[in-house]
C-alpha positions as CSV (number, residue, x, y, z in Angstrom):
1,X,19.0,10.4,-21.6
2,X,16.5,11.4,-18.7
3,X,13.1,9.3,-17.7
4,X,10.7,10.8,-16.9
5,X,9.4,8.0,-14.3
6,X,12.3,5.1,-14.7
7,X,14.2,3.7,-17.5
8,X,11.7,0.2,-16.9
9,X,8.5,2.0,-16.6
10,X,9.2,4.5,-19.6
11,X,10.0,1.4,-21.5
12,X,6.5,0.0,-20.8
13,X,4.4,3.2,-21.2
14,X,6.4,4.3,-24.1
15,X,4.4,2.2,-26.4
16,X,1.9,4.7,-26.0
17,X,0.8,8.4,-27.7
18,X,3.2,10.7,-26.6
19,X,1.0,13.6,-24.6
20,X,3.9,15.9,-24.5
21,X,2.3,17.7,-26.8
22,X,-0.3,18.4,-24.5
23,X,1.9,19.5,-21.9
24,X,2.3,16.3,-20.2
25,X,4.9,13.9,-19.7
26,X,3.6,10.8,-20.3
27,X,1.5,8.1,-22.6
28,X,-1.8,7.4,-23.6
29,X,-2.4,3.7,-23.8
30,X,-5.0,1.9,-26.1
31,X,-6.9,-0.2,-24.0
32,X,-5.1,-3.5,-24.2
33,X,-1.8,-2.0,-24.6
34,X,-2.9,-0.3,-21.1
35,X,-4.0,-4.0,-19.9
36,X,-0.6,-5.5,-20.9
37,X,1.2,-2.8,-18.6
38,X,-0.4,-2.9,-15.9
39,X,0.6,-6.6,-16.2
40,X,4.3,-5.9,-16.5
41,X,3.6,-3.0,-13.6
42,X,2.2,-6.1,-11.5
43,X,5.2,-8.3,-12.2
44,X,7.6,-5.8,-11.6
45,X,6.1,-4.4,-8.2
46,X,4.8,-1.2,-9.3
47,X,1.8,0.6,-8.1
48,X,-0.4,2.6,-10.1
49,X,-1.8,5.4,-8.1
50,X,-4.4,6.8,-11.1
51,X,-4.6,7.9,-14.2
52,X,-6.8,9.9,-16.9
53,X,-8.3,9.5,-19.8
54,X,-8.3,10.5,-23.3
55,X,-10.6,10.5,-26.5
56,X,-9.4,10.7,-30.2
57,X,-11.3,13.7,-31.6
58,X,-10.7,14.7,-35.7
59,X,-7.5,13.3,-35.1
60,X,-6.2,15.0,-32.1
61,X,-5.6,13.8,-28.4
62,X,-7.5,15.4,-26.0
63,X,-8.5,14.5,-22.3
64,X,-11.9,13.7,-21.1
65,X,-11.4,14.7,-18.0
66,X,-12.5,10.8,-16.5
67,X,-9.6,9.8,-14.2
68,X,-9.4,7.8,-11.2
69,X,-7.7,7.0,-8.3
70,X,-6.1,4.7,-5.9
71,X,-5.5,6.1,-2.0
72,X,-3.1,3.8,0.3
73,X,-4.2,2.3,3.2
74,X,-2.4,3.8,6.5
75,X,-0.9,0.2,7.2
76,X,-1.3,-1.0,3.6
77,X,2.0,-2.9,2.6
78,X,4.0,-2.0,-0.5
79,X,2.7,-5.5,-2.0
80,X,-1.0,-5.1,-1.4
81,X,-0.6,-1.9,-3.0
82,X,0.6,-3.4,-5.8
83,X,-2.0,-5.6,-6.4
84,X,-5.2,-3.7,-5.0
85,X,-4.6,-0.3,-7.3
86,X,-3.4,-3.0,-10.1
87,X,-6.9,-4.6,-9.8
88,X,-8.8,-1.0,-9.4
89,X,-6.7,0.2,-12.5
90,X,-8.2,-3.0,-14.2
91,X,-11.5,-2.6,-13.2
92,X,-11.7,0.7,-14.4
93,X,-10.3,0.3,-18.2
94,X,-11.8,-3.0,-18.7
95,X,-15.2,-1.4,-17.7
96,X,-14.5,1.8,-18.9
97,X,-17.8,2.3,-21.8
98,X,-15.7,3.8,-24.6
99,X,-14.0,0.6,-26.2
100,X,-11.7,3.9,-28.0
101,X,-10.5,5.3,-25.2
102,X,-6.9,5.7,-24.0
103,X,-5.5,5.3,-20.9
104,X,-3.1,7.6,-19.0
105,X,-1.1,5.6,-16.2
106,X,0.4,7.0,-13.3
107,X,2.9,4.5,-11.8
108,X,4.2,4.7,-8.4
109,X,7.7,6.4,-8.7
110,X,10.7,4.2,-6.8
C-alpha cells in the first residue's frame, strides 16, 4: 500500500472526502473533523504548512480557491513550527465564515 503523505497522517486525514477525484491527493475535512486533526498533528509533532478550501455545490466538491499559509521562520525550531502553523491553521478554520466549509490540510512531510 503506498501513502501518499505517511501511514499516521493518511490515517488522520483519511476521515475526510477523498479529492482524488479532483485530481488531488488528499482530504477535505468538515470543520471539526479538521479541528480534531490538527490536534492529533499537534500531538504527534507535525506542522501544517497550509491548506485550501472547499464548498459543497449540488452535491459536488469543488475548491474555493481560499487557502492559506504558514512560512517558517529562518531560525524557527521544528517545535515552534509545530505549534505556531498549528495555531494559524486554527485560527483560520475556526474563523473561517462558512460554518460548511471543508478543509484541505497540508502537513509537513517527515
Amino acid at each position: 500500500m503506498s501513502f501518499f503523505y505517511s501511514s499516521e497522517i493518511d490515517k488522520i486525514l483519511s476521515v475526510g472526502v477523498s479529492l482524488e477525484h479532483l485530481g488531488i491527493n488528499n482530504w477535505a475535512l468538515p470543520r471539526n473533523d479538521a479541528l480534531e486533526a490538527l490536534s492529533k498533528f499537534e500531538s504527534s509533532g507535525v506542522a501544517v504548512l497550509g491548506g485550501d478550501v472547499f464548498v459543497l455545490s449540488n452535491g459536488y466538491i469543488e475548491q474555493n480557491y481560499d487557502n492559506w499559509y504558514y512560512e517558517c521562520g529562518p531560525k524557527e525550531s521544528n517545535a515552534d513550527l509545530v505549534h505556531s502553523s498549528i495555531e494559524k491553521t486554527r485560527h483560520y478554520i475556526e474563523n473561517y465564515l462558512d460554518q460548511n466549509a471543508l478543509f484541505a490540510l497540508v502537513p509537513q512531510r517527515n
